[in-house]
C-alpha positions in Angstrom: 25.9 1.3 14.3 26.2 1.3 10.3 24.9 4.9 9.1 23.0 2.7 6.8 21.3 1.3 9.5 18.2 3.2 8.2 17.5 1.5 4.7 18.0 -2.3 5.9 15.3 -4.1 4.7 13.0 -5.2 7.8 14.0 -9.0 8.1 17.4 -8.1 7.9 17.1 -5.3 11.0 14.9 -7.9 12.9 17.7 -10.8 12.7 20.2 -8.5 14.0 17.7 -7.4 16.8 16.2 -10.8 17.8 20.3 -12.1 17.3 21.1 -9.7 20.4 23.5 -8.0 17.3 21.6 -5.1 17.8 19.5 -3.1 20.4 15.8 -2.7 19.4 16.6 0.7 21.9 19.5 2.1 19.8 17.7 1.2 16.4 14.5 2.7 17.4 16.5 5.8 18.9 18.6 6.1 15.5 15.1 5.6 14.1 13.6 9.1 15.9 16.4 11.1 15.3 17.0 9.9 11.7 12.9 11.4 11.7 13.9 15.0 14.1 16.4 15.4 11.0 14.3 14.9 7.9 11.0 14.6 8.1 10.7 18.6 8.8 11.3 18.7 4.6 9.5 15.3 3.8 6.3 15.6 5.7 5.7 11.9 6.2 4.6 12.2 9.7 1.4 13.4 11.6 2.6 12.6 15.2 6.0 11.0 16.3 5.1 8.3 18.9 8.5 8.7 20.6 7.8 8.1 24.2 5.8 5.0 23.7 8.4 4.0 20.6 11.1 3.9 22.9 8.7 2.0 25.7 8.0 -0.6 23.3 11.7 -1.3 23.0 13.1 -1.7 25.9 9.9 -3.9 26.0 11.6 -6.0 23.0 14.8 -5.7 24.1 13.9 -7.7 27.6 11.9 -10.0 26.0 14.5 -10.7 23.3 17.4 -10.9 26.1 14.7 -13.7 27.8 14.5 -15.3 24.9 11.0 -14.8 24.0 11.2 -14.0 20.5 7.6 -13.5 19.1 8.8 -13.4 15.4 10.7 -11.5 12.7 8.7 -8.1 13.5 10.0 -8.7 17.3 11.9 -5.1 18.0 11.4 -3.5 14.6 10.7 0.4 14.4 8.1 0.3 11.3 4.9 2.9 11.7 0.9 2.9 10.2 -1.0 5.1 8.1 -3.0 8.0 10.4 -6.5 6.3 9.7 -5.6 2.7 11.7 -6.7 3.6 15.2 -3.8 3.7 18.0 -5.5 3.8 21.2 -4.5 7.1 23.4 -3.1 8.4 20.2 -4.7 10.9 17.8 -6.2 9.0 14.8 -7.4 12.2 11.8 -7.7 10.2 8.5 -6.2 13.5 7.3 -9.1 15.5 8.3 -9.8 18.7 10.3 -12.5 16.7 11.5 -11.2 14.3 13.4 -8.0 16.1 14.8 -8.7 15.6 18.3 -10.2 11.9 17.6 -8.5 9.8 20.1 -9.1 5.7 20.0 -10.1 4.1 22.9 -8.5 1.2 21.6 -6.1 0.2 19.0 -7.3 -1.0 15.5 -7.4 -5.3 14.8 -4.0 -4.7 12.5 -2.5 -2.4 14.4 -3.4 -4.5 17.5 -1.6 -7.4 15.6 1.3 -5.7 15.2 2.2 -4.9 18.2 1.4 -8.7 19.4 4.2 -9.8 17.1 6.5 -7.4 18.5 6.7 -4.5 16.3 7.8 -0.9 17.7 5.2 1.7 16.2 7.0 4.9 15.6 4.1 6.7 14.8 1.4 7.4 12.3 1.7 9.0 8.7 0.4 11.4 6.9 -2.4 10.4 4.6 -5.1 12.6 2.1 -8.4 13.7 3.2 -10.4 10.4 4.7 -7.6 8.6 2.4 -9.5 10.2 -1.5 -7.3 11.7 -3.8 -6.1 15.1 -2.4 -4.6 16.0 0.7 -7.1 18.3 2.7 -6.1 22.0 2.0 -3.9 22.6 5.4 -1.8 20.0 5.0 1.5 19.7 3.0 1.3 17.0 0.9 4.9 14.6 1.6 7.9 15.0 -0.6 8.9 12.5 -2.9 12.3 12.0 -1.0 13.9 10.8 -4.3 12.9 14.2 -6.1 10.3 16.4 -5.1 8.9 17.6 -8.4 7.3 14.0 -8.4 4.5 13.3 -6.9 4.9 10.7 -3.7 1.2 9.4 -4.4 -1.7 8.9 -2.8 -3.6 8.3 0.0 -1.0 6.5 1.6 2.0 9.1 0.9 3.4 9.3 4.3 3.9 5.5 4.0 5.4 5.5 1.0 7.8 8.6 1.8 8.5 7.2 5.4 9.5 4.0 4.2 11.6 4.7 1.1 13.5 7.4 2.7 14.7 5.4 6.1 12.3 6.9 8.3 10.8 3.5 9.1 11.3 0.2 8.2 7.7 -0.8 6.8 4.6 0.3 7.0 0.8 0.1 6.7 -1.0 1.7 4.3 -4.6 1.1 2.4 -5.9 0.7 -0.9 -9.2 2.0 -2.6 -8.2 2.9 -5.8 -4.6 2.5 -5.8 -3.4 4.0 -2.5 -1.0 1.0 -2.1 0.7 0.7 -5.3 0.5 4.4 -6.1 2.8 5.6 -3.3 4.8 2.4 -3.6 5.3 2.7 -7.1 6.6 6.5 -6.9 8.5 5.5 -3.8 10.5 2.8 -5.3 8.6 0.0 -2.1 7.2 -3.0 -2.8 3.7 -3.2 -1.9 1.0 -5.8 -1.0 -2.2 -5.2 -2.0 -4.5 -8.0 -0.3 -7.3 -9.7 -1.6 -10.1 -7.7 0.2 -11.0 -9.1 3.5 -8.0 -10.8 4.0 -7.0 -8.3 6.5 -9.4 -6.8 9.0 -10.8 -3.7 8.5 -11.6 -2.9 11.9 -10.3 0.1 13.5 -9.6 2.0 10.4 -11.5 4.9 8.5 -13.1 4.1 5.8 -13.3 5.8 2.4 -15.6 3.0 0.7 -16.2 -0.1 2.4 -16.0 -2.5 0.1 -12.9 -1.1 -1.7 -10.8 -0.2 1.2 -7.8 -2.8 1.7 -5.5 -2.6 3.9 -1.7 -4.0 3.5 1.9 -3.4 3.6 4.3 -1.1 2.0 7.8 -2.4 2.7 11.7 -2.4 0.8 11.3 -6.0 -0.5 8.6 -8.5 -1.0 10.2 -10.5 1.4 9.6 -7.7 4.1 5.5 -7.3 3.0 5.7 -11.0 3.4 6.2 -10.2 7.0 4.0 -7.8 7.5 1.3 -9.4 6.0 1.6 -12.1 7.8 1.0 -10.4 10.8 -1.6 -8.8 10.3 -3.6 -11.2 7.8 -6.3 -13.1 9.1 -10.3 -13.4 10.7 -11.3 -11.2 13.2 -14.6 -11.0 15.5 -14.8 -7.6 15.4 -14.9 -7.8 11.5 -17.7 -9.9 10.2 -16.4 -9.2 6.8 -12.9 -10.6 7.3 -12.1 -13.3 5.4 -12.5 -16.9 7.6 -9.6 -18.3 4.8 -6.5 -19.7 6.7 -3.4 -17.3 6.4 -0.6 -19.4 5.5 3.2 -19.2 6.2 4.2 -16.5 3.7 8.0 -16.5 4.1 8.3 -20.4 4.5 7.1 -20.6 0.9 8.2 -17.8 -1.0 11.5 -19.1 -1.8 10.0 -21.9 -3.9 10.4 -19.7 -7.0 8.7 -18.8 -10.5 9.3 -22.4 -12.5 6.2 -23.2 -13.9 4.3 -20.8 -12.7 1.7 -19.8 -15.9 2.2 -15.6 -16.4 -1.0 -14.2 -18.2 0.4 -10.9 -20.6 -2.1 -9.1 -22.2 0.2 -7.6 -24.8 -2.7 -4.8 -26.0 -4.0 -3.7 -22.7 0.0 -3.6 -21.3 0.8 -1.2 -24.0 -2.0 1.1 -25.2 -1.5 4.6 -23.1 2.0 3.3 -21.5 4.9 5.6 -21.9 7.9 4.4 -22.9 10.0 4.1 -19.4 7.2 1.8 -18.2 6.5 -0.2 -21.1 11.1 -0.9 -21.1 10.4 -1.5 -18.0 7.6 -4.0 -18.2 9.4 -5.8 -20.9 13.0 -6.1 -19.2 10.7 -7.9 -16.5 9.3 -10.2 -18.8 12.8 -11.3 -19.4 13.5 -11.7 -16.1 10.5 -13.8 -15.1 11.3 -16.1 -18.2 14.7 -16.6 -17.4 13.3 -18.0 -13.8 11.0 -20.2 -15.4 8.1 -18.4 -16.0 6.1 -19.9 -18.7 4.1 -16.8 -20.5 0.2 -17.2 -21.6 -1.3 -14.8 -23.7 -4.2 -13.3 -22.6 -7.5 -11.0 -22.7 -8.1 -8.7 -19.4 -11.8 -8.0 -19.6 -12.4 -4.1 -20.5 -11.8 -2.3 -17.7 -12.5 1.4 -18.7 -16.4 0.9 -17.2 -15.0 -0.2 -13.6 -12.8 2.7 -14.2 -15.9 4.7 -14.2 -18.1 3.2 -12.4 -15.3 3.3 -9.8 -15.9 7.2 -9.0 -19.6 6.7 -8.2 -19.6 4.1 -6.4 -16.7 5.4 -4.3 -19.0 8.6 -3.8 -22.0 7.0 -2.6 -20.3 5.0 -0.2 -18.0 7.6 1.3 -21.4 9.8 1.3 -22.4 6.5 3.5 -19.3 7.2 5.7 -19.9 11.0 6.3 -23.7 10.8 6.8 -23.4 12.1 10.1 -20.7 14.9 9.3 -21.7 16.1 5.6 -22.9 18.3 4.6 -23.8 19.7 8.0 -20.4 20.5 8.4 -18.9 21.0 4.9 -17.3 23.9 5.9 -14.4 21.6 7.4 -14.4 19.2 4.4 -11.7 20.4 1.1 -12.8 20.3 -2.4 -11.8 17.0 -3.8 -13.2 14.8 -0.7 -16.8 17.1 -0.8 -17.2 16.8 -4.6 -16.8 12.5 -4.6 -19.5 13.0 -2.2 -21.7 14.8 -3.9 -21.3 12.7 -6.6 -22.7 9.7 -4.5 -25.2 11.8 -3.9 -26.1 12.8 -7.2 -26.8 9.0 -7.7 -30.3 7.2 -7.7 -30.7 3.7 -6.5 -31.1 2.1 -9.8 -27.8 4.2 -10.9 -26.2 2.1 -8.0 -27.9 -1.2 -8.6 -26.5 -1.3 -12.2 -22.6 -0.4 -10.7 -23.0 -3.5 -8.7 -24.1 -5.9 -11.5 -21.8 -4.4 -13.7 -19.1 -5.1 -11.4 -20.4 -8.2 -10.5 -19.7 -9.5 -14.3 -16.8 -7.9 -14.7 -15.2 -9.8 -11.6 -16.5 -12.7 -12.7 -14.9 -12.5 -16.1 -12.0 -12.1 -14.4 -12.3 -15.3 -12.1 -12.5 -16.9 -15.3 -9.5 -15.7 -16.6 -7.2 -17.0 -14.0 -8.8 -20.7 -14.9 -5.6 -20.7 -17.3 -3.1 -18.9 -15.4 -1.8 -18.3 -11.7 -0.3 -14.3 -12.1 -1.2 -11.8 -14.6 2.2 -9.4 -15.0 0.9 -5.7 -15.5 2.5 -2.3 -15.2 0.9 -0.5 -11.5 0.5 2.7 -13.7 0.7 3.7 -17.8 2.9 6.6 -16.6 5.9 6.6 -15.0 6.8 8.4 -12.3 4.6 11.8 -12.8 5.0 14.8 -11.8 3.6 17.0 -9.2 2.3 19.9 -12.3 1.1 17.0 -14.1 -1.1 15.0 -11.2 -2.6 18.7 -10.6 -4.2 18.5 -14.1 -5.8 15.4 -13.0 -8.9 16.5 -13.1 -8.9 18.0 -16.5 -7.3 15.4 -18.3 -8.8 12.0 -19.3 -6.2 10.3 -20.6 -3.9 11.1 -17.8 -6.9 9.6 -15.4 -7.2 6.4 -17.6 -3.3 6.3 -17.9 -3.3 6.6 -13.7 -6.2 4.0 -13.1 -6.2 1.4 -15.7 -4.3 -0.7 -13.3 -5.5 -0.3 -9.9 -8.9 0.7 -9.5 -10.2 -2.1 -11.5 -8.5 -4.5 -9.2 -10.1 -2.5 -6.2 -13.9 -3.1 -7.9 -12.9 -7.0 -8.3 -10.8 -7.4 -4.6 -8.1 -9.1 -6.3 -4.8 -9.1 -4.4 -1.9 -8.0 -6.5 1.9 -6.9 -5.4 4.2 -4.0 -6.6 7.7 -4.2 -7.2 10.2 -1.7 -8.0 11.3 -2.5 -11.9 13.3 0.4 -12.8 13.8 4.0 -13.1 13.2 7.3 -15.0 16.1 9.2 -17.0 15.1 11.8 -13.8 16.1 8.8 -11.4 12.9 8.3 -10.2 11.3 4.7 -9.6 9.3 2.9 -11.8 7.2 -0.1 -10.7 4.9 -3.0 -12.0 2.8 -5.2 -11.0 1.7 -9.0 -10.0 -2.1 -10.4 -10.0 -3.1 -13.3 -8.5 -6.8 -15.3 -7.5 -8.3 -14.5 -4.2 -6.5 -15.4 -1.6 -3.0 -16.6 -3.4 -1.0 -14.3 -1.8 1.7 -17.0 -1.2 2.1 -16.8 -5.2 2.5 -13.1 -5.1 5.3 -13.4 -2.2 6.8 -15.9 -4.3 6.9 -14.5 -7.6 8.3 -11.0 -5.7 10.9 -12.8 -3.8 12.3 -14.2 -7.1 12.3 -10.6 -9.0 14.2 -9.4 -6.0 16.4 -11.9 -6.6 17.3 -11.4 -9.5 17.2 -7.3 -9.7 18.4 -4.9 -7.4 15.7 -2.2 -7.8 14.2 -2.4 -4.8 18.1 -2.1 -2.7 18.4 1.3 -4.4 17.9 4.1 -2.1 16.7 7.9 -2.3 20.2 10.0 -1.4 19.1 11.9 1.7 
């Protein structure tokens, strides 16, 4: 087998499986010990699934010699973020907590994936109940393409796992940018879904109506795939979206022509360093060369769902931990106790204004895409940041506004919205920007990625490990 076995994209490793080109056995194998090498320095792991990895394949492998190919995830080593539910396997959501919490079952889209096929290597590493900071114990993952950058957050094991070959896509989730922060500083491309479009069932919550969960892959085409399989209603999840899932990789090949591309020139530019905003802007030419056809327009305001974000966040993780906080805040680290207490802190009328606040604000948004099917956007106004510079967080409002402006208010409306690799840092690290679409248009973000792809060759560029 190629030594570069490790960073084909997905699709490409599944036709060579479900071709008989390959073994799912020998790729999952190469898979573990490609993981026993590395991940001792990277940290992307919590627990290494090995025996049952290696089950699961020869699984594959005699299905796919029978000809009973179940679809393009059929044999594929990819692995899930540690707060989807794997049943007989640990599940912590990157608490002390929960460290000895084993499922009974598995989780609806991890339950999915293993219907179409997929080989779970195991589960990744993740921040405490998936807020910003990894719980105190745990070594945050390494940015495999330079580890002064920070790998993001909460889903950092996905995003290190995936971008440096330790697995071939992966599941992560999205509150506040947990998606298309590690998939940005990862160099992935990563599908946030409109929320409810994928069950929620089976996973730990942070804050139930922001949590989303979706895939973090090496090319749109790949998230395409994944989402597929896990999109979709669910009994167990009343609050899964009924809305047909359609056929993501049958129409994502159908391109950008006349396709209407909101910019908001102001918005895309004010707090944007200058690697991000080249970026942007070599994109734009890009997109316009495949047809797009631009549209100028205004985002509504987002710096009040940028703080009404932390609140609300707080009372409903406080909703979460009822039963565990603070009767046992002795176990909890400093950044997941104080967004509790914060929810805390607030009264009910506090709360009942967040909601009509964010009620407007996503319908002014609704409104906006009457004139246009994708709004183009950077993930983050700063490229590629440090470790020393995300531990100032805290102190530094510009940095937070620079860091959110992108995400969470796309959290506080559900939208769905897809990061792509655009670029990269005079320190060779990846930057990334961003697609929006209406609820449910996924297909358009799939397409709109798959031509990018096309056309750039950011996302085949690989972390040297």
């Amino acid at each position: 087998m190629s030594q570069d076995l490790h960073y084909l994209e997905l699709l490409d490793v599944g036709q060579q499986i479900q071709s008989g080109a390959l073994s799912p056995v020998e790729v999952t194998q190469a898979q573990l010990d490609r993981i026993a090498r590395l991940d001792g320095q990277l940290g992307s792991y919590v627990i290494v699934m090995a025996e049952q990895a290696l089950a699961d394949a020869h699984q594959a492998q005699t299905e796919i010699a029978q000809g009973r190919v179940r679809g393009p995830l059929h044999g594929v080593p990819i692995a899930v973020k540690d707060l989807c539910w794997t049943q007989g396997v640990p599940t912590a959501a990157g608490m002390t907590l929960y460290k000895d919490f084993v499922p009974a079952e598995d989780g609806t889209a991890v339950r999915k994936l293993r219907e179409a096929g997929a080989v779970i290597l195991g589960k990744l590493q993740l921040t405490e109940s998936a807020y910003a900071d990894h719980h105190p114990t745990v070594m945050p993952p390494v940015n495999p393409w330079n580890a002064a950058h920070w790998s993001g957050a909460s889903s950092s094991g996905s995003g290190v796992a995936t971008a440096a070959g330790l697995c071939y896509g992966s599941l992560g989730t999205d509150t506040g940018g947990s998606i298309r922060f590690p998939s940005a500083a990862n160099g992935l491309t990563g599908i946030k879904p409109t929320w409810g479009r994928v069950s929620r069932y089976g996973a730990f919550e942070l804050a139930a109506t922001l949590d989303h969960i979706g895939p973090m892959a090496r090319s749109a085409a790949d998230a395409a795939a994944l989402l597929g399989a896990i999109a979709g209603a669910d009994a167990k999840d009343p609050t899964a979206s009924l809305e047909p899932v359609p056929n993501y990789l049958a129409g994502m090949r159908r391109g950008l022509r006349g396709l209407r591309i909101g910019i908001d020139a102001r918005w895309n530019s004010e707090g944007v360093d200058d690697p991000t905003a080249k970026a942007l802007t070599s994109a734009m030419e890009v997109v316009k060369s495949l047809g797009g056809e631009f549209r100028e327009v205004s985002f509504p305001d987002p710096a009040q769902m940028i703080a009404d974000w932390f609140p609300l966040c707080g009372i409903e993780a406080a909703v979460v931990h009822e039963k565990t906080y603070p009767s046992r805040k002795d176990q909890y680290g400093p950044g997941l106790a104080g967004i509790i207490e914060l929810g805390l802190s607030q009264s009910g009328t506090d709360y009942q204004k967040i909601v009509l606040r964010r009620q407007e604000f996503s319908g002014r948004l609704r409104a906006l895409f009457q004139g246009i099917d994708l709004l183009l956007i950077p993930t983050t106004g700063v490229a590629s940041p440090t470790v020393a510079q995300m531990s100032t967080l805290g102190a530094d409002a510009d940095l937070i506004s620079a860091v959110l402006r992108y995400t969470c208010p796309l959290d506080m409306s559900g939208s769905p919205t897809i990061t792509l690799p655009a670029g990269f840092t005079e320190a060779g690290t990846p930057i990334a920007l961003q697609f929006v679409s209406r609820h449910f248009e996924e297909d358009l973000l799939v397409r709109a990625g798959w031509a990018f792809q096309q056309n750039t060759d950011w996302h085949r560029r690989h972390p040297a490990l």
